[in-house]
N, C-alpha and C positions, 0 to 999 in steps of 0.2 A: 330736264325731262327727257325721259328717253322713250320711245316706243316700242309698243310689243309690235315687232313688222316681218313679216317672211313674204314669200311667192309660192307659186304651183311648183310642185317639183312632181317629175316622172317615178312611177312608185318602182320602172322593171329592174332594178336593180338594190331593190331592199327596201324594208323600213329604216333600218341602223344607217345603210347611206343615204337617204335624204337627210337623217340628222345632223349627219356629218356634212352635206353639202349645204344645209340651212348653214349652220357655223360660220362655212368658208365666206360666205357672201355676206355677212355681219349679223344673219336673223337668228329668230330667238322664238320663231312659229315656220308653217308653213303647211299649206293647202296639199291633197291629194287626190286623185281619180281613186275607189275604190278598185276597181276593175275596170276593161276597155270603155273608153266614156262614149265610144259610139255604139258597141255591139254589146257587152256584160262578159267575156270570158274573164276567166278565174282563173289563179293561181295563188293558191292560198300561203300566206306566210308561214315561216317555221315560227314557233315559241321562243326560241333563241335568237330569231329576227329581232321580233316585235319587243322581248325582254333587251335586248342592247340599245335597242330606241330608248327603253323606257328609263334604263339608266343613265344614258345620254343625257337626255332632255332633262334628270334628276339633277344633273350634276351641272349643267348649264342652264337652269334657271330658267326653261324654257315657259314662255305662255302658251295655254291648250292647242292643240293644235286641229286640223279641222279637214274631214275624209269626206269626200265630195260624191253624191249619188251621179254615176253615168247618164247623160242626156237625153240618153234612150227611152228612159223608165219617164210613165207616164201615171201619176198617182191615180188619175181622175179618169182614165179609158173608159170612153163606153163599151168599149171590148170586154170581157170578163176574162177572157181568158191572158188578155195582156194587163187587166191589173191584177192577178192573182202570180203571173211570173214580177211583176213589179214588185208587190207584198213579198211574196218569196226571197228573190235577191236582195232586197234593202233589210230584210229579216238577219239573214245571214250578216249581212255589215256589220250593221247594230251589234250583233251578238260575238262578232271578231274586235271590234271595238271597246266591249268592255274590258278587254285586257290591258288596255293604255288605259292611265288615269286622265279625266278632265277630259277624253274627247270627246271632238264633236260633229253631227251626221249632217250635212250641209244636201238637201235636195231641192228642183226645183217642183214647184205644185203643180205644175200639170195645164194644160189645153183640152178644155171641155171641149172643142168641136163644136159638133150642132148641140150639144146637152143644155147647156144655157151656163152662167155663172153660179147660181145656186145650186143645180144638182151638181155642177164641178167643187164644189166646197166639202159639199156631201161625202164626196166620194173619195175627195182628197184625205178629210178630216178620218173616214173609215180606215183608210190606209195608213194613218200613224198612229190610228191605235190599236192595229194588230200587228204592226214593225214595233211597237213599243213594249208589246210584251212577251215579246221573244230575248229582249234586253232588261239586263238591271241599273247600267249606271249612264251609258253612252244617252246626252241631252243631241235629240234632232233639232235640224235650224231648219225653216221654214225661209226661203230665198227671196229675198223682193223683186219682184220683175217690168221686166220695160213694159210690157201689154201688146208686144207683136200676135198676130192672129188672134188667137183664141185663147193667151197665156192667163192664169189666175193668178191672184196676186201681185196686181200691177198698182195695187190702193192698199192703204193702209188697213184701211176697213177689211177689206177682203178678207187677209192673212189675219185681224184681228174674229174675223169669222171663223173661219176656220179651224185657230185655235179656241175659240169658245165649246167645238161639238171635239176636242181631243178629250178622252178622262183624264189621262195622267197630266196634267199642265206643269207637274214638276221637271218633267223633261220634255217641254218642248218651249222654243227660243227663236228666232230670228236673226237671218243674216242680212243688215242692208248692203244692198252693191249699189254704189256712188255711181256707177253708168246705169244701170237700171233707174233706179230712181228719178234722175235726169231727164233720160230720156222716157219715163211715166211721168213727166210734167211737173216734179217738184224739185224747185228752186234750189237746191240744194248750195249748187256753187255760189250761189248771191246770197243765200242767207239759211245757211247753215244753220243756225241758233234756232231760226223759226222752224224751217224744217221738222229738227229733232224735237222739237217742243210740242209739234203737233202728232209725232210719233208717241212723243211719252204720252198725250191725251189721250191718244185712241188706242195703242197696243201695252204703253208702259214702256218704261226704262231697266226695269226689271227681267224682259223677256229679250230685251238686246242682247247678244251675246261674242257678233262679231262683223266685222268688217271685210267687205271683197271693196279694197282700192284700185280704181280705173276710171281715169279719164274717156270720154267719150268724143267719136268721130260726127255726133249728130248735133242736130239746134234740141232745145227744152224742149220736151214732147211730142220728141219724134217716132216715141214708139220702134226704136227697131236695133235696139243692141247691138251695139260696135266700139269696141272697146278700143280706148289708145291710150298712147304712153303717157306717162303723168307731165304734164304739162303741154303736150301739145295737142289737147283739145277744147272743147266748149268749157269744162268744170277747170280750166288755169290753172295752175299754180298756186295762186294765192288761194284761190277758191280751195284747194281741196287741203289746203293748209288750215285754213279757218275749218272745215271736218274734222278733221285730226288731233288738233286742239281742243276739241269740244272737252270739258270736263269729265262726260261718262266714256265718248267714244275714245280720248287717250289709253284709258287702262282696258283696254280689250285687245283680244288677238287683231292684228292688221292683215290683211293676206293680197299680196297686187296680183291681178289675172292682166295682166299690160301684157300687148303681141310682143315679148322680150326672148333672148335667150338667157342661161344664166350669168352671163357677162351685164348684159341693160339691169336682170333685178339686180345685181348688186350695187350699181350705179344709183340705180331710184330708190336705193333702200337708204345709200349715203347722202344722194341729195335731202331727203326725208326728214334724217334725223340730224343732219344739219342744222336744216330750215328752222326745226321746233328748238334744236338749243338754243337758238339766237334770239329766239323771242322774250 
């Protein structure tokens, strides 16, 4: 068995070379900032970028790969004016995005603040479906989160809400992040099976779409995302080997967000798929 597995690569130097530096490190996917992930500046790809990714990736058997919303954007502001630059920017994504086949818009839902959790769902759910129809093909992934402050989406339920008040539900999906999750309280590393079983209950297996792999620096339910190298934290080794294995989660994109440079992802990409041939 072989996994679909990449890491975060830095987009300032092309689309066509992350394809090319996914390769070099053995993957076969890989994560991107759309633009600055702390601020939003832009520099938009050439055609002839994004077209040499896309033959790339054609000719390398690549699984989808997956353009990450900036940290900045806040779906759910009670600002107006910062969720309508929010809508704006991830509009523009989506709509650069349909030019790659298969990808995918990875953002996170948003910190209601004082709003409460329900008008945060609201206002979330408003916001993907006016980025939705600024696009034809690009499916958004809805991020699982730890539940630091005021984060939404730290329960199943939530993200299963939210996607309830989206219209288009053909394109919109979920990313679980193995330290999110974790550190929202579910068991993940000890029972993975269960876990994902009560995921298919309440969101569907259907709407899975992809994987952020990372180990976490915290205990179960610590609420506070911190992410570490695969094996040297609370989800072990075997634990996040039993994820990985999962029958639906194997054939999905993998993507590690580990504090690595690209020497470590190549490293945990081999120990990775080591690990699952030997089983």
């Amino acid at each position: 068995m072989k996994l679909n597995l990449g890491c975060h690569l830095s987009v300032s130097k092309g689309y066509e070379h992350m394809g090319k530096e996914a390769l070099s490190i053995g993957a076969n996917t890989f994560q991107f900032f759309t633009r600055n992930p702390r601020g939003g500046s832009f520099k938009p790809p050439t055609d002839e970028d994004i077209f040499a990714l896309v033959e790339l990736m054609k000719n390398h058997n690549f699984a989808p790969i997956i353009a990450h919303a900036p940290y900045t954007f806040n779906p759910c502001a009670a600002d107006e004016g910062i969720r309508d630059y929010t809508k704006r920017v991830m509009a523009e994504d989506v709509s650069l995005l349909d030019k790659i086949p298969n990808a995918l818009y990875n953002f996170h839902p948003g910190c209601h603040v004082s709003q409460g959790v329900d008008i945060g769902i609201e206002k979330t759910a408003d916001t993907v479906n006016t980025i939705l129809e600024q696009s034809k093909k690009t499916t958004v992934l809805i991020e699982t989160m730890a539940g630091k402050g005021t984060e939404i989406g730290k329960t199943f339920e939530e993200i299963q809400r939210i996607i309830e008040k989206v219209e288009n539900k053909a394109r919109v999906g979920v990313c679980l992040d193995t330290c999110h999750v974790h550190d929202g309280g579910y068991n993940i590393s000890q029972d993975a099976y269960g876990v994902l079983e009560e995921f298919d209950k309440i969101i569907g297996f259907d709407r899975l779409k992809a994987i952020h792999l990372n180990d976490s620096k915290n205990v179960l339910g610590a609420h506070k995302d911190r992410h570490e190298k695969i094996g040297d934290g609370s989800l072990t080794i075997d634990g996040i080997i039993e994820i990985i294995t999962h029958p639906v989660v194997k054939k999905l994109p993998i993507c590690l967000e580990t504090p690595n440079d690209i020497d470590g992802y190549a490293k945990e990409i081999k120990l990775l798929q080591e690990a699952v041939a030997n089983r």
